[in-house]
C-alpha positions as CSV (number, residue, x, y, z in Angstrom):
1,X,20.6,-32.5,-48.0
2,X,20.3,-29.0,-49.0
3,X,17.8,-26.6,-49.3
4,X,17.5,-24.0,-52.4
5,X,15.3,-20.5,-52.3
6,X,12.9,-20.5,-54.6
7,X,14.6,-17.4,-56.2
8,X,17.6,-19.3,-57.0
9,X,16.0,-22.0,-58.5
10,X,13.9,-20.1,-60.6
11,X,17.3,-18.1,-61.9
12,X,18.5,-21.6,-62.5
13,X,15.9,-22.4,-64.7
14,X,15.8,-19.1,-66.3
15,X,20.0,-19.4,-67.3
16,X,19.3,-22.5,-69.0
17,X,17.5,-20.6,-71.5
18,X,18.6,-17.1,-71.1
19,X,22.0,-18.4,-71.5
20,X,20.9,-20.5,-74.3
21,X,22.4,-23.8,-73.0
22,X,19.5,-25.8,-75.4
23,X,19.7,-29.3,-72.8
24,X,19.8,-30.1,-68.9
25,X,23.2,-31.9,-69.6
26,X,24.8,-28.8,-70.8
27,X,23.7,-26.6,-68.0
28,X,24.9,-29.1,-65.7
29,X,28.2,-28.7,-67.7
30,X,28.3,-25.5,-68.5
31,X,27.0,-23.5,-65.6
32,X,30.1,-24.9,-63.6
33,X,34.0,-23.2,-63.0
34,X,36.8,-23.6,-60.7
35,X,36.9,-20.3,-59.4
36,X,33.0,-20.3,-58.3
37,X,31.6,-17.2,-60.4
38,X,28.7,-18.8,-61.3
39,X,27.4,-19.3,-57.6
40,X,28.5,-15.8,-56.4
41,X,26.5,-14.2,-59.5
42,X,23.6,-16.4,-59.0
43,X,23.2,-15.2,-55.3
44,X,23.8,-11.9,-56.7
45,X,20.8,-11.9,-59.0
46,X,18.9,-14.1,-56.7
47,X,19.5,-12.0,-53.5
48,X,20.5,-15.3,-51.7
49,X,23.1,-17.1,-49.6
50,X,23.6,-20.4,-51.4
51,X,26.7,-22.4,-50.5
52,X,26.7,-24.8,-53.6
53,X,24.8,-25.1,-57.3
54,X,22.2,-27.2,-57.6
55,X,22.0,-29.8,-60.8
56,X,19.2,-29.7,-63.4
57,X,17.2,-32.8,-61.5
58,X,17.4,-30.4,-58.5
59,X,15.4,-27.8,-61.0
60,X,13.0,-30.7,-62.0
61,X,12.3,-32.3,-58.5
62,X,11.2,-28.3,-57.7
63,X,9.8,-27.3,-61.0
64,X,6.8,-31.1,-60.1
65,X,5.9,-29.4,-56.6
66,X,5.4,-25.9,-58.1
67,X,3.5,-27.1,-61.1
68,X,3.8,-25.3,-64.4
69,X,1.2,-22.8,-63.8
70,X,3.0,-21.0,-61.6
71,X,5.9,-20.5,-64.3
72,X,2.9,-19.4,-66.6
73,X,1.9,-16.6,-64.0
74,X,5.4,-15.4,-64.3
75,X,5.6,-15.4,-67.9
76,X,2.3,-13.1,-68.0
77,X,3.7,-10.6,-65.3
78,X,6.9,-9.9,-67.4
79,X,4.9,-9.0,-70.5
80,X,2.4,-7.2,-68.1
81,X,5.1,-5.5,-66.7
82,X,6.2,-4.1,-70.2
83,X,2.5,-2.7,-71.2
84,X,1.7,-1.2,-68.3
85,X,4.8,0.5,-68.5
86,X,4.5,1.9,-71.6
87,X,7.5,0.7,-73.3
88,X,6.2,-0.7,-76.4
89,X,3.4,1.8,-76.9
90,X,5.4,3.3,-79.8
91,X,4.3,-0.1,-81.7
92,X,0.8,0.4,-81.5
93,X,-1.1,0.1,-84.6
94,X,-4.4,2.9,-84.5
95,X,-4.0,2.2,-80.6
96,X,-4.2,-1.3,-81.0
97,X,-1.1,-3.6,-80.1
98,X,-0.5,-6.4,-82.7
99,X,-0.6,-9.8,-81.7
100,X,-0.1,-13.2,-84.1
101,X,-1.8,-16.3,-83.2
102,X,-0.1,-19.5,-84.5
103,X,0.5,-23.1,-83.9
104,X,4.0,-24.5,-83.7
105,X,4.9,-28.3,-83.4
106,X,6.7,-28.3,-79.1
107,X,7.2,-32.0,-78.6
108,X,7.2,-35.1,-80.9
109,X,7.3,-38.8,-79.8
110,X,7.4,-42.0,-82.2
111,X,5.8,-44.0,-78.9
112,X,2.5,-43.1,-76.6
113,X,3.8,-40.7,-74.9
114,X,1.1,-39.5,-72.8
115,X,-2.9,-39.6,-72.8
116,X,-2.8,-36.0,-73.8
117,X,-0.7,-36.6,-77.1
118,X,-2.2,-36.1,-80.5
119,X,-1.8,-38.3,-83.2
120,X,-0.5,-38.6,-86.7
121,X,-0.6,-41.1,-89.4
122,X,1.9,-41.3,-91.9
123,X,1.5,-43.6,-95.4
124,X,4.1,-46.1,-93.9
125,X,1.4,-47.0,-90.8
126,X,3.5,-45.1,-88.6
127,X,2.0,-42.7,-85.7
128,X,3.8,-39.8,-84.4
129,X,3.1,-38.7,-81.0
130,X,2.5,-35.3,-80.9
131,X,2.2,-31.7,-78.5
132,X,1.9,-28.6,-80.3
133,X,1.3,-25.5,-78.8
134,X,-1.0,-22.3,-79.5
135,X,0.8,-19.1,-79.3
136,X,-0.1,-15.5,-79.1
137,X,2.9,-13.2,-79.4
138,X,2.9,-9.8,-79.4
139,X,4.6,-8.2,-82.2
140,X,6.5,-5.1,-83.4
141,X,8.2,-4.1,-86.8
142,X,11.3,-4.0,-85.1
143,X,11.5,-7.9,-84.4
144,X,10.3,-8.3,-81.4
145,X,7.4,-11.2,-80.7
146,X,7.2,-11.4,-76.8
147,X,4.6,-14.3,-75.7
148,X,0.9,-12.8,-74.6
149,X,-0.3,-16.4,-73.8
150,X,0.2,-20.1,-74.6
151,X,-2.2,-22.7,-75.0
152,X,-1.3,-26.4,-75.6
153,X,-3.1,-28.4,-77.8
154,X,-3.5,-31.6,-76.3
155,X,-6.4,-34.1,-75.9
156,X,-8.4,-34.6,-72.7
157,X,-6.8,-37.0,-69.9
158,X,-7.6,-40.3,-69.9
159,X,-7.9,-41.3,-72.9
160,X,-6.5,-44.4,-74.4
161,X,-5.6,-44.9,-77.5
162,X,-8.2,-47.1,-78.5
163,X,-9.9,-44.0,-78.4
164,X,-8.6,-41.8,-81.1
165,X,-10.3,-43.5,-83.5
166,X,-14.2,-42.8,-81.8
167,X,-13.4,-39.2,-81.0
168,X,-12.2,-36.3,-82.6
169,X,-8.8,-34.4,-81.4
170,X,-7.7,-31.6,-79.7
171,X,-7.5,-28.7,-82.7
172,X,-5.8,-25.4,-83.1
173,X,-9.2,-23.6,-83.2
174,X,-10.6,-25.7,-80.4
175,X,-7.5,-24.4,-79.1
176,X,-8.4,-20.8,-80.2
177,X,-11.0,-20.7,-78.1
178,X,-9.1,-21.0,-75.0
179,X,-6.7,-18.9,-75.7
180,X,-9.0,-16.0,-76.3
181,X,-10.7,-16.3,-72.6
182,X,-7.3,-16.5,-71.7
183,X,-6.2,-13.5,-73.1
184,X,-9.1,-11.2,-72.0
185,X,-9.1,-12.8,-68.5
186,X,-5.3,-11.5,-68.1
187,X,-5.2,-8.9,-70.4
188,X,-8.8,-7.1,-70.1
189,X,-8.1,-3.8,-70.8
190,X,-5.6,-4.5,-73.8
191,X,-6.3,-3.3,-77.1
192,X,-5.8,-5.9,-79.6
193,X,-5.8,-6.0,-83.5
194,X,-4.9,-10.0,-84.2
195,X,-2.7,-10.9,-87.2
196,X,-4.1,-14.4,-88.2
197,X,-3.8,-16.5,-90.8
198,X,-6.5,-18.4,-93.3
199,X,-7.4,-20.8,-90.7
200,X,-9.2,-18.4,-88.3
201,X,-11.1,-16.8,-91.1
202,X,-14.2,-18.3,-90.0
203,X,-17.0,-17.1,-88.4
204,X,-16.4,-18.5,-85.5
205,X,-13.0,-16.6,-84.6
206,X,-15.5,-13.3,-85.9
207,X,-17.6,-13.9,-83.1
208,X,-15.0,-14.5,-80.2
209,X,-13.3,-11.1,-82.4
210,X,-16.5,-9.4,-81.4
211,X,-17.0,-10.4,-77.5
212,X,-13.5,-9.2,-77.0
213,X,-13.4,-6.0,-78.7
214,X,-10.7,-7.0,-80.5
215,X,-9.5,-6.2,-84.3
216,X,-8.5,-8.9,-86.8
217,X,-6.6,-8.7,-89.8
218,X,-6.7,-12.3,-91.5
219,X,-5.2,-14.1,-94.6
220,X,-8.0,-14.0,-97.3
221,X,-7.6,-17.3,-99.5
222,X,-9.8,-18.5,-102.1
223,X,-9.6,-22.1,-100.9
224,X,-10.3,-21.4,-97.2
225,X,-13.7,-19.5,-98.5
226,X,-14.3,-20.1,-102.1
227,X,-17.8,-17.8,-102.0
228,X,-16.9,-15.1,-100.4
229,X,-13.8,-15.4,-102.9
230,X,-15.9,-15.0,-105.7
231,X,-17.5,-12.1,-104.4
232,X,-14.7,-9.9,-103.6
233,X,-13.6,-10.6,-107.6
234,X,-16.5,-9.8,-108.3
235,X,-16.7,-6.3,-106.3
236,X,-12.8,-5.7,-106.9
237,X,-14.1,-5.5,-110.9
238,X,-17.0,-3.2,-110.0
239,X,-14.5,-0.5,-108.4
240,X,-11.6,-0.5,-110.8
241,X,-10.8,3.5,-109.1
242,X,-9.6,1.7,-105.9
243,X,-6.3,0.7,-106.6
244,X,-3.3,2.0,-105.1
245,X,0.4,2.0,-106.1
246,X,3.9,1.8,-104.7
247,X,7.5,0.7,-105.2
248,X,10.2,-0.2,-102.8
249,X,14.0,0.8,-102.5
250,X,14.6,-2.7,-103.9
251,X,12.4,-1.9,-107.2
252,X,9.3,-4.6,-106.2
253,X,6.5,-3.0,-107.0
254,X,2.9,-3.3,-105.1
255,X,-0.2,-3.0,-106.5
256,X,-3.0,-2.5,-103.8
257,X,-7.0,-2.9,-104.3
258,X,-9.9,-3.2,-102.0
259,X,-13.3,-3.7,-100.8
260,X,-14.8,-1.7,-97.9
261,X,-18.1,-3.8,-97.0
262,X,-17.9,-7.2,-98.2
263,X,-20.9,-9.2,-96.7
264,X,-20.0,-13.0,-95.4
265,X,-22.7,-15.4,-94.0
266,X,-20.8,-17.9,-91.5
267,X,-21.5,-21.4,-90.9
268,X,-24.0,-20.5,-88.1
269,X,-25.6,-18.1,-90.3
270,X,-24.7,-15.0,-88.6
271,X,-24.4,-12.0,-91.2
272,X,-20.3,-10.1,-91.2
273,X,-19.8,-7.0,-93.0
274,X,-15.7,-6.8,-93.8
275,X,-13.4,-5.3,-95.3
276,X,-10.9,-7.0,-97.8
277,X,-7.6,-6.3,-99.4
278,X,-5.7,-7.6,-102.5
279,X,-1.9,-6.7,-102.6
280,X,-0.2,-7.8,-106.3
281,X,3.5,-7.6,-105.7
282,X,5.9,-7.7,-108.4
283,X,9.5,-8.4,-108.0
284,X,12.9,-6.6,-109.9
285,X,12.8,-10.1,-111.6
286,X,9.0,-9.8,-113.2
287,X,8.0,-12.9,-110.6
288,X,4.3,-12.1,-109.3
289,X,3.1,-12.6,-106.3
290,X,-0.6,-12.4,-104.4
291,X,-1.6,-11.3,-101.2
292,X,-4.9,-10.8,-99.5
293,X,-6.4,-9.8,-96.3
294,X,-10.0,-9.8,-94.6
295,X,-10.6,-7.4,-91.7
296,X,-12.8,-5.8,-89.1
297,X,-10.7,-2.3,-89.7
298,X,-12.2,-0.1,-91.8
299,X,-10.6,0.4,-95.0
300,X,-10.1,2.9,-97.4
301,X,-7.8,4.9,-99.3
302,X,-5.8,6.0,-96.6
303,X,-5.6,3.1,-94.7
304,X,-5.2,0.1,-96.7
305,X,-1.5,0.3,-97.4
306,X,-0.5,0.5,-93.6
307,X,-3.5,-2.3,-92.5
308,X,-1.4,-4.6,-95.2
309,X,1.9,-3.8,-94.2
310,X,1.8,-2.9,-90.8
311,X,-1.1,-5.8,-89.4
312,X,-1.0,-8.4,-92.3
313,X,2.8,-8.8,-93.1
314,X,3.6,-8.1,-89.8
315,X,2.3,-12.1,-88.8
316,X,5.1,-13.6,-90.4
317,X,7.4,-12.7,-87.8
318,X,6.1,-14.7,-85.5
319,X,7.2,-17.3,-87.1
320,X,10.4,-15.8,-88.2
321,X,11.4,-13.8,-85.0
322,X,9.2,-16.2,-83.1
323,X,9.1,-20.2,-83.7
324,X,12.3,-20.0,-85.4
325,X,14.5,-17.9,-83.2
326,X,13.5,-20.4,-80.3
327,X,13.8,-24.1,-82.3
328,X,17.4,-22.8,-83.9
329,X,19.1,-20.4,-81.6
330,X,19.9,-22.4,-78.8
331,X,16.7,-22.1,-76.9
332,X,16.2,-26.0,-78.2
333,X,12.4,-25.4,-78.1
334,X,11.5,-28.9,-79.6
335,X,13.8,-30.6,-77.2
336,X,12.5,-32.6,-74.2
337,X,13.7,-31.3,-71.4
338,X,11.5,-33.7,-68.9
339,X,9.4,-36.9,-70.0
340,X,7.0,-35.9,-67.5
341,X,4.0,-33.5,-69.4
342,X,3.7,-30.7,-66.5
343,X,7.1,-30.6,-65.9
344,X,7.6,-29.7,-69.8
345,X,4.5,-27.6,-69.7
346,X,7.2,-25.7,-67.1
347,X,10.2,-25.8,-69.3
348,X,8.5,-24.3,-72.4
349,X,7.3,-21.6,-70.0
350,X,10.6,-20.7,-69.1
351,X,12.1,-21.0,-72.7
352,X,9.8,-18.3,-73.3
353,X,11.2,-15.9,-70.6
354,X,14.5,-16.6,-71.3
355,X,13.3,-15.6,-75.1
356,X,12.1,-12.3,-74.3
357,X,15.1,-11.2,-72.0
358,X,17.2,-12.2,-75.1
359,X,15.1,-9.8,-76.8
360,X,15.2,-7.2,-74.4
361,X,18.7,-7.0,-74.7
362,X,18.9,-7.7,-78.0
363,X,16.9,-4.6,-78.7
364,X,17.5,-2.7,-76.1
365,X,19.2,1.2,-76.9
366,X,22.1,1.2,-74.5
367,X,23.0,-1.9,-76.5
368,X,22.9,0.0,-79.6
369,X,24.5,2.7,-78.3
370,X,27.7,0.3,-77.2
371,X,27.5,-0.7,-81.1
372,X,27.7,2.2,-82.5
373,X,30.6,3.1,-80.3
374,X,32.5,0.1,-82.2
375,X,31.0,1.1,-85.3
376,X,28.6,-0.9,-86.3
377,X,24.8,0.1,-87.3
378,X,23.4,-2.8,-85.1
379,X,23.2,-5.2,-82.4
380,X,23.5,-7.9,-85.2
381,X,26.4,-6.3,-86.9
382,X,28.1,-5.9,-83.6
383,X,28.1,-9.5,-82.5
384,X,27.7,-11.3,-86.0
385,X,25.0,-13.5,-84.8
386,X,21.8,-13.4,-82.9
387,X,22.9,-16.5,-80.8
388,X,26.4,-15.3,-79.8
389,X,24.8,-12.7,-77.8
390,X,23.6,-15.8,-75.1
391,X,27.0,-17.0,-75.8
392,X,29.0,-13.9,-75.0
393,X,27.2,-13.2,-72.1
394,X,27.7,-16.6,-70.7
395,X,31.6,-16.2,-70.9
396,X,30.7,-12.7,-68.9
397,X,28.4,-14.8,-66.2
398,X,31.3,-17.5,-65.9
399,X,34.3,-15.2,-65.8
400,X,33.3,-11.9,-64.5
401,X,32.4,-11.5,-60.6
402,X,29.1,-8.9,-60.1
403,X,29.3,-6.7,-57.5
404,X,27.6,-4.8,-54.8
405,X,27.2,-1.6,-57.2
406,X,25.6,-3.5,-59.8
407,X,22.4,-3.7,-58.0
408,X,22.7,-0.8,-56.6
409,X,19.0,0.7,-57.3
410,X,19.1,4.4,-57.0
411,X,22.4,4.2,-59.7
412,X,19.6,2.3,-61.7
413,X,16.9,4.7,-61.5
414,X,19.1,7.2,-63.1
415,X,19.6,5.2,-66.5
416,X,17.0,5.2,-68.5
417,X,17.1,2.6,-71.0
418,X,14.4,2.0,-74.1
419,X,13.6,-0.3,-76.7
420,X,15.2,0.5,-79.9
421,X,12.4,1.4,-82.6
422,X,14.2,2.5,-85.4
């Protein structure tokens, strides 16, 4: 029998996504050579003594005694580690960091997977067995969308299925709720302006908006709220003078209008006073297209172009840079990497570290640097892809033996190494 640090394993676990190996079966595979630079690296970055690799059931039997907490504390001290260090500061909106909240579809199951799944009906009488997840991600106009906090969506434990039919399930904004404690409880002092979409325009989210301190800036759609619809077409006709203009390198034009103190009685009739936005884009092609935004930020002439642009696009990419970087890169998010719940509670943890180390190299500026020195404008360009970057560098993990000097910390103090923000 043989005993692993706790170190190594979690590097283990970490390779499988960092390396983006997308399944158990190809770590086993693929973290495996002949001439053994795999185990000497590992120890390296590990700062161990290991005689042999372990196998992915190895990680699994360890990953059910830690519990996937644990993994979730170390997911919050890398991204603590990056704020408190200042390194994405540049970013800021009006002080504020920018952080998305949106649901993505983890897990899906055509059988009762567990008591905590969620159901869906489909017209043919089928049910899907479902876990999404609740993200916040941090976000930046340069791509990046590191994870602030997750929060699954799942229903309480012990319930049958017989039971889905007498209570309600486990929502996103049920979900939202969580999430927000757990954000200020980890992240008290952080300045927040939240990109959401139509869904959280309620006055519920307002509320939780308020406690917190934090800013919003959240899809406006007629459908979501029809009155308070009406009432910003009505205003927007009252103040024809506040319209502003603009047109891209590409030729779209935008056409920008707002309201600075739209009143909104919620639900629980408590009385907001917002601000709202309507952005009429027209493409090279004449194709028209509208946009609109409700918001907590004060708006006005000078500010309503960048609250659009730099808060209310800026939530697409965590879908974009986000959701679909991680399901089609080969981080394999929707893949099941253990039956058991916990244990792939653990493994979508780690997914997300190994995201946002690919990021951090991905957007680092010595990597630029090294691309310009080949002559190409960016990481991208240098590579072709964003997922041969994971496969490049396992070739280098597989073939290449570290060394001594590459940890050697002093050398490391001496290069300084940013985040690209151009």
């Amino acid at each position: 029998m043989v005993d692993y640090n706790r170190r190594f394993l979690c590097w283990w676990g970490l390779l499988l996504f960092g390396l983006g190996l997308g399944s158990r079966r190809s770590a086993d595979h693929d973290l495996r050579d002949l001439e053994w630079a795999i185990l000497h690296n590992l120890n390296h970055l590990a700062d161990t003594h290991q005689e042999t690799l372990p196998v992915t059931k190895t990680l699994d039997h360890f990953i059910g005694h830690v519990g996937s907490a644990a993994f979730a504390q170390l997911l919050r001290q890398h991204t603590q580690r990056l704020i408190r260090m200042k390194t994405l500061d540049d970013f800021r909106f009006q002080g504020d960091c920018v952080a998305a909240v949106d649901g993505t579809g983890y897990l899906s199951f055509s059988h009762h997977h567990c008591p905590q799944c969620l159901t869906q009906k489909h017209s043919s009488s089928t049910i899907s067995y479902l876990h999404p997840v609740l993200e916040a991600k941090l976000l930046t106009s340069t791509g990046l969308a590191l994870s602030l906090a997750s929060e699954f969506i799942e229903n309480p434990p012990g319930r049958s299925p017989a039971d889905y039919q007498e209570q309600k399930q486990d929502c996103e904004l049920k979900a939202f709720d969580r999430l927000a404690l757990t954000l200020h409880t980890f992240f008290p002092q952080l300045r927040l302006c939240l990109s959401l979409d139509s869904l959280y325009g309620c006055g519920r989210v307002f509320a939780l908006c308020k406690k917190y301190r934090w800013r919003f800036v959240v899809t406006f759609k007629e459908g979501r709220t029809p009155e308070l619809w009406q009432e910003f077409q009505a205003l927007l006709k009252l103040r024809p003078q506040q319209k502003l203009t603009m047109t891209l390198p590409d030729k779209t034009r935008r056409l920008y209008r707002w309201v600075e103190q739209l009143p909104y009685i919620d639900s629980e009739k408590r009385a907001w006073t917002l601000g709202a936005i309507l952005c009429e884009e027209t493409s090279p092609t004449g194709e028209k297209t509208t946009f609109a935004w409700l918001t907590n930020l004060v708006v006005a002439r000078d500010s309503v172009i960048a609250i659009a642009d730099q808060v209310g696009r800026l939530r697409t990419k965590i879908e974009n840079e986000g959701f679909n970087v991680q399901k089609n890169s080969g981080l394999n998010l929707e893949h099941v990497f253990s039956q058991n719940w916990d244990h792939a509670k653990a493994y979508y943890y780690l997914l997300q570290i190994g995201h946002l180390l690919m990021q951090l190299l991905h957007h680092n500026s010595l990597h630029l640097a090294l691309a310009k020195q080949y002559g190409r404008n960016s990481v991208l360009a240098l590579w072709g892809a964003l997922k041969k970057i994971p496969q490049r560098l396992l070739e280098a993990f597989r073939y290449y033996l570290l060394n001594q000097a590459d940890f050697d910390v002093a050398a490391a103090a001496r290069c300084h190494i940013g985040l690209n923000s151009s």
